[in-house]
KOLGU-4560 file (N, C-alpha, C; in nm, 3 decimals, padded with zeros to 5 digits):
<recs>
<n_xx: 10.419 n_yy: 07.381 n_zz: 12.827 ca_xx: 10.492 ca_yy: 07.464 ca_zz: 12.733 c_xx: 10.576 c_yy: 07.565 c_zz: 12.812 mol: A seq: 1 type: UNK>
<n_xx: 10.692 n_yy: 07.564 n_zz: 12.777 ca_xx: 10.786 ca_yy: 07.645 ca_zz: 12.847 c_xx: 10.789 c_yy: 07.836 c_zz: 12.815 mol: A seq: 2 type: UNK>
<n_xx: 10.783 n_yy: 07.907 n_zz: 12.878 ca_xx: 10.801 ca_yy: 08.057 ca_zz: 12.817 c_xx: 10.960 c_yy: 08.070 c_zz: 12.784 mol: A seq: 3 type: UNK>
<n_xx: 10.913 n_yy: 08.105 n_zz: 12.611 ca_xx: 11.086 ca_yy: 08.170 ca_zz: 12.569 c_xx: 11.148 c_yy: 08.269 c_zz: 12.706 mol: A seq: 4 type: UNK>
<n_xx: 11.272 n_yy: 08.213 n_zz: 12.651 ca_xx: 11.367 ca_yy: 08.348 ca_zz: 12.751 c_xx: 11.346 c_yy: 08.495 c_zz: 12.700 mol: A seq: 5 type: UNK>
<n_xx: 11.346 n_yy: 08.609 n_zz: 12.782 ca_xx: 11.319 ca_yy: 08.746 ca_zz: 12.744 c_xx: 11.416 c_yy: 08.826 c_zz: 12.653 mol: A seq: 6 type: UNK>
<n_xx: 11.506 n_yy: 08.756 n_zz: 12.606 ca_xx: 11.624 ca_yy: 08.782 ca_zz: 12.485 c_xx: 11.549 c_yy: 08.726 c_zz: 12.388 mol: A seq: 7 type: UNK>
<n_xx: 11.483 n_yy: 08.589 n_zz: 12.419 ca_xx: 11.449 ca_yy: 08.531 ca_zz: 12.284 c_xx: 11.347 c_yy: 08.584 c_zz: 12.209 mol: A seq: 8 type: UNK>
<n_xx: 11.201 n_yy: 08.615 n_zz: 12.354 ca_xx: 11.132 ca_yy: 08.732 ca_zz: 12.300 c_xx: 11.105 c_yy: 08.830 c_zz: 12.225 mol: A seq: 9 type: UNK>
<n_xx: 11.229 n_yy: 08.923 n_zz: 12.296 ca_xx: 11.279 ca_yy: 09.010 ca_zz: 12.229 c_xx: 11.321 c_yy: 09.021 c_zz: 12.072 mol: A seq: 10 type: UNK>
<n_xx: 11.381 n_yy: 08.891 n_zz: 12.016 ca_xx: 11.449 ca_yy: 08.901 ca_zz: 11.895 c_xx: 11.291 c_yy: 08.844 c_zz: 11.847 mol: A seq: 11 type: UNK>
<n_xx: 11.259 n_yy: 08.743 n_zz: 11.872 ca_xx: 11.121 ca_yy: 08.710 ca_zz: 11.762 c_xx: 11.040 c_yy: 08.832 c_zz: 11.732 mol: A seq: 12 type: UNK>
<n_xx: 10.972 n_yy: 08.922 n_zz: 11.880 ca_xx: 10.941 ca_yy: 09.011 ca_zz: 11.828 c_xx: 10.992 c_yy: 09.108 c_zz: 11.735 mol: A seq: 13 type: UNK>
<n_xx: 11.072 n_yy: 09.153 n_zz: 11.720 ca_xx: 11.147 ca_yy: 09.241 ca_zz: 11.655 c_xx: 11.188 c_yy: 09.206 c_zz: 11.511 mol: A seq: 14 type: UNK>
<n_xx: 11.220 n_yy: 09.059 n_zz: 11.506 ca_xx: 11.208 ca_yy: 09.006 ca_zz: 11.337 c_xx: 11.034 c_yy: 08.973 c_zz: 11.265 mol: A seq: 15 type: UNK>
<n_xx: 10.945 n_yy: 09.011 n_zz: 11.370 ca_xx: 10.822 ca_yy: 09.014 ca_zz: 11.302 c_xx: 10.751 c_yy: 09.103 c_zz: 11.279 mol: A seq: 16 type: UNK>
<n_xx: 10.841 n_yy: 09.243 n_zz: 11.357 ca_xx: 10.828 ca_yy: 09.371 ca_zz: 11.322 c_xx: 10.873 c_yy: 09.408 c_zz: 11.177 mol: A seq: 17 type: UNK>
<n_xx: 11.014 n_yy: 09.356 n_zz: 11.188 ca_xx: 11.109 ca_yy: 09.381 ca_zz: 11.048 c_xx: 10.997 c_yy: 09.295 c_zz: 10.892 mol: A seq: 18 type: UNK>
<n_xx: 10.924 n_yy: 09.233 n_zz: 10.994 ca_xx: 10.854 ca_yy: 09.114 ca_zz: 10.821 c_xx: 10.760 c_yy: 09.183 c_zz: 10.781 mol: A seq: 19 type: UNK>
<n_xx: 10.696 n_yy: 09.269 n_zz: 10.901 ca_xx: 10.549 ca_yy: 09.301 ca_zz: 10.845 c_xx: 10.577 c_yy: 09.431 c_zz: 10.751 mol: A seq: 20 type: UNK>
<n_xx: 10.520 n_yy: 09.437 n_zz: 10.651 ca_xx: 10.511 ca_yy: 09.536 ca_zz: 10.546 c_xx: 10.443 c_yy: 09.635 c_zz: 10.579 mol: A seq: 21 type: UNK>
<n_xx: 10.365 n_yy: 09.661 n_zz: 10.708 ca_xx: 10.293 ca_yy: 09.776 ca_zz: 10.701 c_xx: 10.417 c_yy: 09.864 c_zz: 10.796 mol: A seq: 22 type: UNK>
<n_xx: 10.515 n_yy: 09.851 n_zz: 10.875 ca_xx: 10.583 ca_yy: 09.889 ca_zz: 10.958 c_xx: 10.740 c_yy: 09.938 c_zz: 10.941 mol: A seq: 23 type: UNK>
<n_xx: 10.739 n_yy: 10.041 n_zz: 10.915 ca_xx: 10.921 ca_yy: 10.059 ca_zz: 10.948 c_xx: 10.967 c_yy: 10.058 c_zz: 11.077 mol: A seq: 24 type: UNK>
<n_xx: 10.994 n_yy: 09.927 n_zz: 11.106 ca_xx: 11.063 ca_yy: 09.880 ca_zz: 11.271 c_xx: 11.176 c_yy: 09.970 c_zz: 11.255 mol: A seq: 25 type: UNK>
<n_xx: 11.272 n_yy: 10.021 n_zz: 11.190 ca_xx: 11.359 ca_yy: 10.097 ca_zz: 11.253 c_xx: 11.343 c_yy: 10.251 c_zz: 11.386 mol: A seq: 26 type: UNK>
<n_xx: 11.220 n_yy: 10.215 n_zz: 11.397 ca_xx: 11.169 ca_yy: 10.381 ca_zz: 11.443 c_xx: 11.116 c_yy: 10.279 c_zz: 11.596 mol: A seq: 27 type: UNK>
<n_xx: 11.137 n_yy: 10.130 n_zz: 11.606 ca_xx: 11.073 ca_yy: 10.115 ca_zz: 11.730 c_xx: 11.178 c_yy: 10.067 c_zz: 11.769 mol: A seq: 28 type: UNK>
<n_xx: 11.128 n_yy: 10.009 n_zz: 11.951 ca_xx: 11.242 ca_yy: 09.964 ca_zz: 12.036 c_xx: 11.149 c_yy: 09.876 c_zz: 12.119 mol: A seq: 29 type: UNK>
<n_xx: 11.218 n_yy: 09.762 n_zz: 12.125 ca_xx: 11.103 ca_yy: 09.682 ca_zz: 12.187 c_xx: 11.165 c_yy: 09.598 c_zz: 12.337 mol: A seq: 30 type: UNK>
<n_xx: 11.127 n_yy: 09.646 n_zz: 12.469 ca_xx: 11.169 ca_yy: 09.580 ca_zz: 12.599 c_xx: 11.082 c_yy: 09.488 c_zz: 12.626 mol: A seq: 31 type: UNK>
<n_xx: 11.139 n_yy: 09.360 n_zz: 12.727 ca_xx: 11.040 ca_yy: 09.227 ca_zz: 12.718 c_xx: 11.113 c_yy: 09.238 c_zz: 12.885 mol: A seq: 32 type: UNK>
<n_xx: 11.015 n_yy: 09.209 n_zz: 12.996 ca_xx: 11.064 ca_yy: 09.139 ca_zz: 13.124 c_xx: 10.941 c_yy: 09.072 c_zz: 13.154 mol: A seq: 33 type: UNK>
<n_xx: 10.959 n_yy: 08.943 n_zz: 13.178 ca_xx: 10.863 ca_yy: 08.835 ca_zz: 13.199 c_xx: 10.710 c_yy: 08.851 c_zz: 13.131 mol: A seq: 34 type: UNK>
<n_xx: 10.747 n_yy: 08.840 n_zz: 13.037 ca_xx: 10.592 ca_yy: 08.809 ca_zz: 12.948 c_xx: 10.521 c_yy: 08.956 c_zz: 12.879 mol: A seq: 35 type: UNK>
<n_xx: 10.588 n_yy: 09.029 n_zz: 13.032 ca_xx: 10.543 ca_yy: 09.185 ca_zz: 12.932 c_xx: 10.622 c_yy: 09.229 c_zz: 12.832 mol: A seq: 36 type: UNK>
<n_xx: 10.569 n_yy: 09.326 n_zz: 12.729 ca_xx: 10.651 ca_yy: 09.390 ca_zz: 12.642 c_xx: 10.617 c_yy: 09.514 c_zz: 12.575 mol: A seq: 37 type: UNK>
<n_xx: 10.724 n_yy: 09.555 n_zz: 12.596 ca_xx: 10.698 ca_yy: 09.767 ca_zz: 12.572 c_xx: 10.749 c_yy: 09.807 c_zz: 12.450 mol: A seq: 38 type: UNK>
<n_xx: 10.674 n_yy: 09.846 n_zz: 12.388 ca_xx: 10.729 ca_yy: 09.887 ca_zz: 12.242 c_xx: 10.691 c_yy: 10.053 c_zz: 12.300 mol: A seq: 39 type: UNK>
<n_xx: 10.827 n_yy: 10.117 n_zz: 12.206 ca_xx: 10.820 ca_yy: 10.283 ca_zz: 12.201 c_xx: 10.883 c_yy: 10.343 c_zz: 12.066 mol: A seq: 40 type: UNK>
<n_xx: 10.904 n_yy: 10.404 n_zz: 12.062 ca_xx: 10.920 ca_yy: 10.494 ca_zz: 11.944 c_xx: 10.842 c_yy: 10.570 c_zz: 11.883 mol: A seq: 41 type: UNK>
<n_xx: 10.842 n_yy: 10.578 n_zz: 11.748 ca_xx: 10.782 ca_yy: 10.633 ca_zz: 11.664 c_xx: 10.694 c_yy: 10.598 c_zz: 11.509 mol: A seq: 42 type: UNK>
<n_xx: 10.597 n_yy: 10.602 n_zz: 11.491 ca_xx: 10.492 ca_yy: 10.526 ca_zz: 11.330 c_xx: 10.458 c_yy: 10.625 c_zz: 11.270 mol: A seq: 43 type: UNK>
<n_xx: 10.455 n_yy: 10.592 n_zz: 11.170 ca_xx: 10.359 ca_yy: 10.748 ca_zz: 11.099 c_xx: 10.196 c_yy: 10.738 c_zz: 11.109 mol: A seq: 44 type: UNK>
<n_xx: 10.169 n_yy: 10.674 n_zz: 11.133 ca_xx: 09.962 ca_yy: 10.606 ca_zz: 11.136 c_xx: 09.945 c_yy: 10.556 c_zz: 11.273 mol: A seq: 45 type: UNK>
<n_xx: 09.806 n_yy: 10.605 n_zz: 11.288 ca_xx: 09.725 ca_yy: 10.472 ca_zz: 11.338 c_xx: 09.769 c_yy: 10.361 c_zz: 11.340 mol: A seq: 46 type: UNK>
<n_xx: 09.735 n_yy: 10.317 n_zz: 11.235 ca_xx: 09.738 ca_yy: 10.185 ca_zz: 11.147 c_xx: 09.860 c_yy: 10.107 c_zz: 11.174 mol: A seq: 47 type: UNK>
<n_xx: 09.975 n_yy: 10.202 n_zz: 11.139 ca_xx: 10.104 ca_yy: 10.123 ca_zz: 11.206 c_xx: 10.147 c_yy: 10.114 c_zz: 11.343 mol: A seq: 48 type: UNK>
<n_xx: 10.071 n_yy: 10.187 n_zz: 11.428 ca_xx: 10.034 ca_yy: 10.186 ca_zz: 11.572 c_xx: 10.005 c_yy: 10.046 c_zz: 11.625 mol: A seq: 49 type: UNK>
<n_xx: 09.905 n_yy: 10.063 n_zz: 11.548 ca_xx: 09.762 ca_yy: 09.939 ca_zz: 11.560 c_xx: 09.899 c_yy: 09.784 c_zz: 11.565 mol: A seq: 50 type: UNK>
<n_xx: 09.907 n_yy: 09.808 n_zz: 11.419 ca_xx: 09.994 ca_yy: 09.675 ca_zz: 11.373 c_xx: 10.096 c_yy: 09.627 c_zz: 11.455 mol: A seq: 51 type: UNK>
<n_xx: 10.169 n_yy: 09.716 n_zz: 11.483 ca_xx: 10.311 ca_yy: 09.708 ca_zz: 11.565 c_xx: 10.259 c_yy: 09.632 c_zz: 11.719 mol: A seq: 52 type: UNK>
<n_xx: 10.124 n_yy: 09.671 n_zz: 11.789 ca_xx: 10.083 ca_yy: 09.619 ca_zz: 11.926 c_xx: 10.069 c_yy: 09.497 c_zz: 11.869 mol: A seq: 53 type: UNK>
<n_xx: 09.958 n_yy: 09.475 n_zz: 11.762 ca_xx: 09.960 ca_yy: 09.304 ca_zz: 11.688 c_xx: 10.070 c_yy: 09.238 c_zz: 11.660 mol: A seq: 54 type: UNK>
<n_xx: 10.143 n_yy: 09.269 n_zz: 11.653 ca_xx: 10.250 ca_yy: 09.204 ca_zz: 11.609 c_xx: 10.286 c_yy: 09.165 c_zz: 11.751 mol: A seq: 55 type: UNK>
<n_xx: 10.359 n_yy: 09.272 n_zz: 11.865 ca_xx: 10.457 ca_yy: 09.206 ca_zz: 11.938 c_xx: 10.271 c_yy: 09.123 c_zz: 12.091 mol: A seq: 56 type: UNK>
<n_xx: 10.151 n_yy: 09.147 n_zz: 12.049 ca_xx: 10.076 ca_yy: 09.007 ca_zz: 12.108 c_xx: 10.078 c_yy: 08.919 c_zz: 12.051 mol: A seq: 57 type: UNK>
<n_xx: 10.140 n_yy: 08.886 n_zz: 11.950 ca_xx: 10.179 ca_yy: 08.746 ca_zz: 11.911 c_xx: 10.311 c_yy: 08.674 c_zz: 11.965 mol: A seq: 58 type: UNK>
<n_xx: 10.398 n_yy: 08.735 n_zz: 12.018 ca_xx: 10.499 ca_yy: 08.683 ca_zz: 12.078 c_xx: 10.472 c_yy: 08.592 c_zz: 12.197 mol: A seq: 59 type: UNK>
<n_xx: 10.556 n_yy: 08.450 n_zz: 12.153 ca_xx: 10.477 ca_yy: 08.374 ca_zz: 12.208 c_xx: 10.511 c_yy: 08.383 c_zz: 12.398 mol: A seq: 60 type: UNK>
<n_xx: 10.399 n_yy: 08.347 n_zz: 12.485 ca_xx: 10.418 ca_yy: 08.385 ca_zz: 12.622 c_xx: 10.395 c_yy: 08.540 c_zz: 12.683 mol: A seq: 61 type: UNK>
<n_xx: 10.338 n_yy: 08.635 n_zz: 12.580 ca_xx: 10.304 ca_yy: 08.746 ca_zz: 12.602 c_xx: 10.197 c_yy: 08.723 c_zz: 12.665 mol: A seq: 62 type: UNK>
<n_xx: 10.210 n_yy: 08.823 n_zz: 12.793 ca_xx: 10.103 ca_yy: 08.838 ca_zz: 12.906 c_xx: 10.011 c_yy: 09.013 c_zz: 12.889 mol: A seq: 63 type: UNK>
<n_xx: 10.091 n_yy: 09.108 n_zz: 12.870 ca_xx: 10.086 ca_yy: 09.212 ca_zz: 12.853 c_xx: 10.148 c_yy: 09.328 c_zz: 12.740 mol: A seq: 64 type: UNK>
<n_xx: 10.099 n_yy: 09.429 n_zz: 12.682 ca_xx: 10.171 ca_yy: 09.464 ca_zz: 12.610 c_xx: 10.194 c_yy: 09.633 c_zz: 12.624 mol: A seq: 65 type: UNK>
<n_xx: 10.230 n_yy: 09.722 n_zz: 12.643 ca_xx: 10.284 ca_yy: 09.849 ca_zz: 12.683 c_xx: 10.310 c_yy: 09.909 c_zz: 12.586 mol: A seq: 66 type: UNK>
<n_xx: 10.215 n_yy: 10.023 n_zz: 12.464 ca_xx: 10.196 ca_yy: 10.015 ca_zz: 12.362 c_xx: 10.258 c_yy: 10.185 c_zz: 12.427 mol: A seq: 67 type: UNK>
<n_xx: 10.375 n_yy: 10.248 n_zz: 12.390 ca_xx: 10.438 ca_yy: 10.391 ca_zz: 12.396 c_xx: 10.457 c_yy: 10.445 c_zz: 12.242 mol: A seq: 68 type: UNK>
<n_xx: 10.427 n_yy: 10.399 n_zz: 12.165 ca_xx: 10.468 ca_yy: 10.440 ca_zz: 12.000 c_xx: 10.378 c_yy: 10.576 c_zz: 11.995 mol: A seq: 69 type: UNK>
<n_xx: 10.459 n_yy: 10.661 n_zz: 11.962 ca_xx: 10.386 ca_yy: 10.803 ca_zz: 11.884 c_xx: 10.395 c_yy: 10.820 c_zz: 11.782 mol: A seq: 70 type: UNK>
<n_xx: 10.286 n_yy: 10.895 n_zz: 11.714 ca_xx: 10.256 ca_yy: 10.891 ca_zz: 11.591 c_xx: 10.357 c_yy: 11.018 c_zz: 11.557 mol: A seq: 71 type: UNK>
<n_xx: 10.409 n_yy: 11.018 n_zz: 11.451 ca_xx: 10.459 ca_yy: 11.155 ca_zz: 11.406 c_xx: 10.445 c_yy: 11.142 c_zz: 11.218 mol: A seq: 72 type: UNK>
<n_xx: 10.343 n_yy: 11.173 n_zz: 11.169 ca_xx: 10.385 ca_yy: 11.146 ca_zz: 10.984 c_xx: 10.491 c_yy: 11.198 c_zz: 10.964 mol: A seq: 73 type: UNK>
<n_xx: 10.469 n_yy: 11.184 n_zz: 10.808 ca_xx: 10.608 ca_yy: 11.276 ca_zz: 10.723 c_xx: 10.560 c_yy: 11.410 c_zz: 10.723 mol: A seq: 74 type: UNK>
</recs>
């Protein structure tokens, strides 16, 4: 099985950010170089903390994941 390219990465993760209902992806930013991937920004929860790392370890060929999201509520 071949590893997606790190553009392609990039966009899957980021459209499975945009699907999941617990997450407003507009507040993240997500970098991919060889298998790793760094999400940063900002969630209002835990919970959407939590979700957002689940989400981009599902990207397929993920080795590592670099979880920078801060919490800030409303």
């Amino acid at each position: 099985m071949t590893r997606p390219s790190p553009t392609h990465l990039k966009q899957e993760i980021e459209h499975a950010l945009v699907r999941s209902a617990e997450l407003d992806a507009k507040s993240i930013q997500v970098e991919v170089r060889e298998g790793k991937v760094g999400i940063r920004g900002t969630v209002q929860s835990w919970a959407e903390r939590e979700e957002a790392e689940r989400v981009a370890w599902r990207g397929q060929g993920v080795t590592t994941v670099e979880n920078q999201l801060v919490i800030k509520p409303l």
